[in-house]
C-alpha positions in Angstrom: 22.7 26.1 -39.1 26.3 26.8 -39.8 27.4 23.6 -38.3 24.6 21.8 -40.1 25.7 22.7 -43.8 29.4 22.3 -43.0 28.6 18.7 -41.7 26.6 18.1 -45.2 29.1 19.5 -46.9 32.1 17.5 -45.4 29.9 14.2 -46.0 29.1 14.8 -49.9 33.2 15.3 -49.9 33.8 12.5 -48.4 31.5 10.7 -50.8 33.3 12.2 -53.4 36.7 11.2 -51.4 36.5 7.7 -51.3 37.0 4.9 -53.3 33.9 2.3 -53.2 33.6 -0.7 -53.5 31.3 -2.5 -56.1 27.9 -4.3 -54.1 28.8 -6.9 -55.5 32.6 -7.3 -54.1 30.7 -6.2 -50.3 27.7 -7.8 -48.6 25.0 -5.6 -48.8 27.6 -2.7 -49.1 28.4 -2.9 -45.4 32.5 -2.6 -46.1 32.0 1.0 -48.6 29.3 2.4 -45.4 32.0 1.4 -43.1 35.1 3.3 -45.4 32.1 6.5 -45.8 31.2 6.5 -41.8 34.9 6.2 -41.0 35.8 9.1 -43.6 33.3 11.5 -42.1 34.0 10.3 -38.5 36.5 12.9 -37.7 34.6 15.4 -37.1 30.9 16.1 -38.1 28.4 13.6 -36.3 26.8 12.8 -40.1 26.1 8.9 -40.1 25.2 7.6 -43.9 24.3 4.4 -44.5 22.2 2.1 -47.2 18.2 1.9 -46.6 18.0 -0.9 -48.5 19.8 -3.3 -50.8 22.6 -2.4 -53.3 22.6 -4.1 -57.0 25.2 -3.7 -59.6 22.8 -2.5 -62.3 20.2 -0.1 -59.8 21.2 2.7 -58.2 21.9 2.8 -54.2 19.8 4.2 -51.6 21.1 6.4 -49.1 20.2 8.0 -45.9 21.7 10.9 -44.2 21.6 11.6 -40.6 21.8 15.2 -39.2 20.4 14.5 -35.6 17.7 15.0 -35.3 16.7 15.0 -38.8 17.3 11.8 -41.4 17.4 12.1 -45.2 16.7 10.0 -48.0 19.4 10.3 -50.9 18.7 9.8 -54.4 19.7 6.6 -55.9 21.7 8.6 -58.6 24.2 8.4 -55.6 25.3 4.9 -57.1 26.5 6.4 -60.0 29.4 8.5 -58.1 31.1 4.9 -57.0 30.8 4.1 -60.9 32.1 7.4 -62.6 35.2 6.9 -59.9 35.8 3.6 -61.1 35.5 4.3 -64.4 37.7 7.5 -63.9 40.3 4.9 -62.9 39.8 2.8 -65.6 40.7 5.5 -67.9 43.5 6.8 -65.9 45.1 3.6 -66.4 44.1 3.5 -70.6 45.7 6.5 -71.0 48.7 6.0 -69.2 49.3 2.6 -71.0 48.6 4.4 -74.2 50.8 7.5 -73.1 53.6 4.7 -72.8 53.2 2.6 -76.1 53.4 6.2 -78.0 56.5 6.8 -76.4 58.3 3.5 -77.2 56.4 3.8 -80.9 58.4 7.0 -81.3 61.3 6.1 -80.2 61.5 2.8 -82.4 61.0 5.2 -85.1 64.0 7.6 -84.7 65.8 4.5 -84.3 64.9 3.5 -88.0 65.2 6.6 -89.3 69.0 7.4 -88.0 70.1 3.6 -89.1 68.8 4.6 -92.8 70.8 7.8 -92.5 73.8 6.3 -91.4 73.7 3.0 -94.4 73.0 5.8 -96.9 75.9 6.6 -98.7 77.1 2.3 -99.9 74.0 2.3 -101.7 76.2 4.5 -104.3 78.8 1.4 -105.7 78.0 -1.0 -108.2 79.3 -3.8 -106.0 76.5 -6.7 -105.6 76.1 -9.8 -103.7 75.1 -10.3 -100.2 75.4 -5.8 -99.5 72.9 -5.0 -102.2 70.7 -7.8 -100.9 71.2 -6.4 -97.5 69.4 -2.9 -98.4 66.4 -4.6 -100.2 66.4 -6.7 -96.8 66.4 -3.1 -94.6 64.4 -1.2 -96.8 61.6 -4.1 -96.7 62.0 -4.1 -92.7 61.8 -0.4 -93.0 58.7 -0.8 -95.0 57.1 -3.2 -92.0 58.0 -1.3 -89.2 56.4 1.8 -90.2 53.1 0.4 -91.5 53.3 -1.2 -87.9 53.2 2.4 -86.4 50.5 3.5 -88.4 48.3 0.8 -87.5 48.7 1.9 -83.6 48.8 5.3 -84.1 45.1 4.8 -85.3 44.3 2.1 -82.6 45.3 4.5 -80.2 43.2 7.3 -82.1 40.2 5.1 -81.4 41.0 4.8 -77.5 41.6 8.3 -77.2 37.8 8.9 -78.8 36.5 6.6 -77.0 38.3 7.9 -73.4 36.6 11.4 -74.4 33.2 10.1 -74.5 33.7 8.3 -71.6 35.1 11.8 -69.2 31.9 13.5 -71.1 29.7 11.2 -69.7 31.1 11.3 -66.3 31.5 15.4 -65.8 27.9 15.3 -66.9 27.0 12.5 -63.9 29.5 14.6 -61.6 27.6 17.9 -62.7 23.9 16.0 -61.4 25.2 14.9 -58.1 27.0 18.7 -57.7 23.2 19.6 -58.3 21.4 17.3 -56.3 23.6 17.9 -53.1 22.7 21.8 -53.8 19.1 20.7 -53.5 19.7 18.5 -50.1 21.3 21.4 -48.8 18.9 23.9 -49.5 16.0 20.9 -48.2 18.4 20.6 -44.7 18.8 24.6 -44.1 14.8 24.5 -45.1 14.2 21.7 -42.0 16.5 22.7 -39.6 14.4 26.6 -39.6 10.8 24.6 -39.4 12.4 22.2 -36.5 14.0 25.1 -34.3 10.9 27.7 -35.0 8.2 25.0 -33.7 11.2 23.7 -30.7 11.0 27.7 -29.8 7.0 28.1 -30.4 6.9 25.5 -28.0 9.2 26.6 -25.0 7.5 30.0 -26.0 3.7 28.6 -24.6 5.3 26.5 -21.9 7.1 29.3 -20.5 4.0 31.7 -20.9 1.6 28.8 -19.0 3.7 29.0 -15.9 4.3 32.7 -15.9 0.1 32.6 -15.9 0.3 30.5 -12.8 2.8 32.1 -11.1 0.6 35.7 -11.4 -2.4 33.0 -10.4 -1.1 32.1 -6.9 0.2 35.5 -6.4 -3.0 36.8 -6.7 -4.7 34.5 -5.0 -2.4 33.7 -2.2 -1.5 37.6 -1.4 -4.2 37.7 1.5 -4.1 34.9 4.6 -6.5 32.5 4.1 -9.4 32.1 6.5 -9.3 28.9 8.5 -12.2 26.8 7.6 -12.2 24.6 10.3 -10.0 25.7 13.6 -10.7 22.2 15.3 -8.2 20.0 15.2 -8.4 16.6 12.8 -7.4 13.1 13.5 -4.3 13.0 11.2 -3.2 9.2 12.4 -5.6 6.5 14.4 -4.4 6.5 18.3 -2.7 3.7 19.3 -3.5 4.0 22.8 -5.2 6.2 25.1 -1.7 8.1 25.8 -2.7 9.7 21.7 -6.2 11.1 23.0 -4.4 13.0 25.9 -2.2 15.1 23.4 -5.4 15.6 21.4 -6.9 17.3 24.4 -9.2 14.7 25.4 -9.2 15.3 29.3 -12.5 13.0 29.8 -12.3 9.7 31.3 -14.6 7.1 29.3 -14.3 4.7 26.4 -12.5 5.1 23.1 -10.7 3.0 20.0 -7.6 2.5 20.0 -5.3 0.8 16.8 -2.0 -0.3 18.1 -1.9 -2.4 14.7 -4.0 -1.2 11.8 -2.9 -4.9 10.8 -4.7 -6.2 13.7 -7.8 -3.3 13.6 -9.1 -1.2 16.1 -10.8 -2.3 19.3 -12.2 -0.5 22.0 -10.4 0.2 25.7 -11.1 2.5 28.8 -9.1 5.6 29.1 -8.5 6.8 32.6 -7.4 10.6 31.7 -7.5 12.5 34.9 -5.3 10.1 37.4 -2.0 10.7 37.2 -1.5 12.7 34.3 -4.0 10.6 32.4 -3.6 8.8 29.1 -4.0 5.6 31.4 -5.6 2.4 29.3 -6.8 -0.3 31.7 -6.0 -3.8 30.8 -7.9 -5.2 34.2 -10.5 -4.0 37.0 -11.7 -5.5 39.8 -14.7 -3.7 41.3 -17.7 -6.0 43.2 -16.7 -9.3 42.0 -19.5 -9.7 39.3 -17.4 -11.3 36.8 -15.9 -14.8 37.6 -12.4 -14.8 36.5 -12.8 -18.3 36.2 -12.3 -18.8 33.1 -10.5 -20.6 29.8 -7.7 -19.8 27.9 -9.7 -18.7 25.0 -11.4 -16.6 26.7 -8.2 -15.1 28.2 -7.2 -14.7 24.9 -9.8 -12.4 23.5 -11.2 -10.6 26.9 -14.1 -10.7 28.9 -16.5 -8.6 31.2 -17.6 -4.9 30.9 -15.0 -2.3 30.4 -16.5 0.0 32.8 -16.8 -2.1 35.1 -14.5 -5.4 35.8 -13.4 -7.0 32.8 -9.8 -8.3 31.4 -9.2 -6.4 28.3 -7.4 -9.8 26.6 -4.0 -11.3 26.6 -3.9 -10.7 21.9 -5.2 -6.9 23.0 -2.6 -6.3 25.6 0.5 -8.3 23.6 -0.6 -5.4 20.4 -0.5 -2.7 23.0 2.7 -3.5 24.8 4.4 -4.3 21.3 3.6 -1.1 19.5 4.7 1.3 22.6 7.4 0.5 25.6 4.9 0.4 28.0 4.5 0.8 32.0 2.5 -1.1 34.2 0.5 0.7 37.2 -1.1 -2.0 39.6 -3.4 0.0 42.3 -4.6 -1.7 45.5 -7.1 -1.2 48.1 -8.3 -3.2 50.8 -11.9 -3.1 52.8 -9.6 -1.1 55.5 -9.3 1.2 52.6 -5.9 1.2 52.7 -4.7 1.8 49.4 -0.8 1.4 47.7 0.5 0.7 44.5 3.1 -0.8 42.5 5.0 1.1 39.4 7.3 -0.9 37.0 9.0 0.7 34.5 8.8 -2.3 31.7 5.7 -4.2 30.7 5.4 -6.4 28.2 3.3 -9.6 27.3 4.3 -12.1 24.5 2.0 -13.0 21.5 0.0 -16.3 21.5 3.2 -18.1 19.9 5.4 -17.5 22.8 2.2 -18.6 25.5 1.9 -14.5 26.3 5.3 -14.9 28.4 5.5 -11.8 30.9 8.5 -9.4 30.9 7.9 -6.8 34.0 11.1 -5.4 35.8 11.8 -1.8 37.0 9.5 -1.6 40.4 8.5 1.5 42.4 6.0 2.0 44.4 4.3 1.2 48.4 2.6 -2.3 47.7 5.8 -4.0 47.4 7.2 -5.9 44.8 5.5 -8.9 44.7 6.3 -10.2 41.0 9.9 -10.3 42.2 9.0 -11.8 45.4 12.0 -14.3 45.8 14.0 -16.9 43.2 11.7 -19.4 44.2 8.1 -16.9 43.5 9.0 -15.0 40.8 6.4 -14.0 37.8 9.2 -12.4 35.1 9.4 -14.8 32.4 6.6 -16.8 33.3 3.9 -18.1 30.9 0.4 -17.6 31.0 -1.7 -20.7 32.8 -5.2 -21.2 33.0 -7.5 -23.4 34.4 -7.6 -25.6 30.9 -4.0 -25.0 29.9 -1.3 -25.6 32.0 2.0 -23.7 31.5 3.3 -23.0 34.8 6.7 -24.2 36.7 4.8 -26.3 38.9 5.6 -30.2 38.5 2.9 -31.7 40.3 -0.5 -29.8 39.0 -2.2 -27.4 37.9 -1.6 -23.8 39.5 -4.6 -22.3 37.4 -6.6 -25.0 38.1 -6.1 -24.9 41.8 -6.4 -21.2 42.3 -9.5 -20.7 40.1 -8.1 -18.0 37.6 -5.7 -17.6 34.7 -2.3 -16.1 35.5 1.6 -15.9 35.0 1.8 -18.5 38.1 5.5 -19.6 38.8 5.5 -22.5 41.2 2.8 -21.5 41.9 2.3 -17.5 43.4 3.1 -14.7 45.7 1.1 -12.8 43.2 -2.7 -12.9 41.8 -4.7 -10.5 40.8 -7.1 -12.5 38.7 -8.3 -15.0 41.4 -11.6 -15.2 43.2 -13.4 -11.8 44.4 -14.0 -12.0 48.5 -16.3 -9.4 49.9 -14.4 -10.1 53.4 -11.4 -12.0 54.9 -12.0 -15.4 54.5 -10.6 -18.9 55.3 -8.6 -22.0 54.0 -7.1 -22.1 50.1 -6.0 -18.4 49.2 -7.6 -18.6 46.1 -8.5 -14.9 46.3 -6.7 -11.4 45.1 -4.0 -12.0 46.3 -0.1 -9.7 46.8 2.4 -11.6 48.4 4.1 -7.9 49.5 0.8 -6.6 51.3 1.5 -4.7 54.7 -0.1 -7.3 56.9 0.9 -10.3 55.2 2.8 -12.0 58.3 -0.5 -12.1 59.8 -1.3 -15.2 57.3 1.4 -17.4 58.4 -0.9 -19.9 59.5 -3.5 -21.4 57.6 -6.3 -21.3 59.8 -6.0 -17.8 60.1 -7.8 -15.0 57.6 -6.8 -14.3 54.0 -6.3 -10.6 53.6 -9.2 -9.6 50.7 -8.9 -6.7 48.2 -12.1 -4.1 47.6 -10.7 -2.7 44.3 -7.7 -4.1 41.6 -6.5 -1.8 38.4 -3.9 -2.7 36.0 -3.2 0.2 33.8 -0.8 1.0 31.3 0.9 4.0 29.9 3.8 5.0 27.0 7.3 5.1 28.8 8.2 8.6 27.7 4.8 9.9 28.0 5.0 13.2 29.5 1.2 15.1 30.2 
């Protein structure tokens, strides 16, 4: 509050301070503000300035602004810039007075010490031009002082008229010494009502969170009872790999959203083989589904998922995308000899890119028949089917001629897709076929028996699964 009255108190002096400028010399009295903000600059942040126009014959409005608080001046604030002009005006008069009384006076003792001094020839009888001589002086003497009287009295009538004029302004100086009184008192009265409703305020804030402090101490000091121990499905499962953490140990069907862009479809989940969290992206079983079939419906998936089915190339490009993935393929023969094949990277391409296989990494008993030689090789190949042929084989069709869809090279030493065969069977090896099999050197002939598979899986599982 201290600060406050100072700061009021250095602006009305520098108000008082410094010489203004008519409104009529300064547009819209931008050049005095500047002089008055510059004045009171140094080192109080009081900012004045004009809330409106300025006229020559109206008083001035002013505002004052104590941050926060902004006050309107009276417009008897004009007058100061007046009485200060006017204070000049008669500095100046009486000076130029004060100097014509002194050369007045001094002409004066000059005439007075020449009639002294021409005194004494006026005693002779002599006449002619010395007599006329002292009428001559005497006139001049005569002249000169009637001369004095008259500005002795013009000067009497400034000096009257120089009093009235200092009355008038101590009385104009004695309202403004009042009315800054009163915006002092008004300031210190403003400043109290702003701080005691700033502190009222903190006061109830400060009291609201002390309530809810005591609040959640009181109501947390015991442990909470658990209102439902099961666990909840925080995120959708992208695969089956996400019901095995979540303790589902049962083998069946479940949804699955690898892309919530793409929604949520339903797979079989093989959870007890292997450490489980298997999803199966093809079956072979009795050879009740033809796998004879288009590219659309390639696309999208056919069959019965618990039975044989292919899950669809759009479903298995989402599941390999949102996971690295590892392929599974499981054999067995009507011998029952059974073997598989592991590889350690799986993934199928979207429609775009023709579903284009990437597999490398094998393991396993079956052999590696993907990576059968450079001339039968299935990495990088492109999906074929009957009705759409993108396979590396110049002269035809390899879907077409083997009666399935497939990532055919030029043409196969791999198919898992082609025809079911209850038994061994003769002439185009159409059938399930893996080029690696164990008695594969058998079939070098082609009148001989193609080797036919009883059962086919192709499951997939997260790389860094661990059950």
């Amino acid at each position: 509050m201290r600060l406050a009255l100072l700061c009021v108190c250095a602006t009305a002096t520098s108000l008082l301070a410094v010489p203004w400028s008519s409104a009529a010399d300064l547009p819209d009295g931008a050049q005095g503000w500047d002089k008055v903000q510059d004045k009171a600059a140094g080192g109080c942040p009081v900012k004045m300035k004009p809330s409106g126009q300025c006229d020559e014959e109206d008083g001035c409005p002013y505002q004052v602004t104590l941050p926060p608080l902004t006050i309107q001046l009276p417009k008897q604030f004009r007058m100061l810039e007046k009485t200060v002009k006017e204070l000049q005006g008669l500095k100046e008069t009486v000076n130029r007075l004060r100097r014509d009384c002194l050369e007045c006076r001094h002409q004066a003792d000059q005439s007075l010490q020449k009639d002294s001094e021409e005194a004494p020839g006026t005693v002779g009888t002599g006449i002619g031009p010395e007599g006329t001589g002292d009428e001559e002086r005497g006139g001049e003497t005569s002249r000169d002082t009637g001369t004095i009287k008259g500005d002795v009295g013009a000067n009497s009538n400034s000096v009257s008229e120089m009093k009235a004029k200092m009355s008038k302004m101590s009385n104009s100086l004695r309202n403004a010494r009042t009315q800054i009184t009163d915006l002092q008192g008004r300031v210190e009265k403003m400043s109290l009502l702003n701080l005691k409703n700033v502190e009222a305020i903190v006061d109830s804030k400060v009291e609201n969170i002390s309530g809810m402090v005591n609040k959640l101490s009181t109501t947390c000091s015991t442990q909470c009872a658990l209102t439902n121990p099961n666990p909840q499905f925080i995120m959708a499962p992208k695969d089956c790999s996400d019901y095995n953490m979540l303790q589902q140990k049962k083998s069946g069907l479940y949804r699955v959203t690898p892309d919530p862009k793409n929604g949520t479809f339903e797979v079989y989940c093989d959870m007890e083989s292997y450490g489980g969290g298997w999803t199966l992206v093809q079956q072979r079983l009795n050879g009740s589904i033809s796998f004879n079939r288009t590219w659309a419906e390639y696309k999208s998936g056919f069959g019965n998922l618990q039975g044989e089915f292919w899950l669809g190339n759009d479903r298995i490009h989402l599941l390999t995308k949102a996971k690295d993935m590892v392929l599974r393929i499981e054999l067995e023969d009507f011998e029952g000899v059974r073997e598989y094949a592991k590889f350690d990277q799986f993934y199928v391409s979207n429609e775009f890119l023709r579903y284009r296989l990437s597999v490398s990494g094998y393991s396993g008993t079956a052999g590696n028949a993907l990576h059968f030689n450079k001339n039968f090789n299935h990495d990088q190949k492109f999906f074929t089917t009957p009705d759409r042929d993108n396979d590396m084989y110049p002269s035809g069709n390899c879907g077409a001629y083997y009666s399935s869809g497939w990532w055919f090279d030029a043409c196969m030493s791999a198919n898992l897709n082609g025809k079911y065969y209850h038994k061994r069977y003769k002439g185009v090896r159409n059938g399930i076929f893996w080029g690696t099999w164990h008695n594969m050197t058998v079939e070098a002939y082609p009148t001989n028996y193609r080797q036919a598979f009883k059962t086919v899986k192709m499951m997939i599982r997260p790389k860094n699964y661990a059950p």
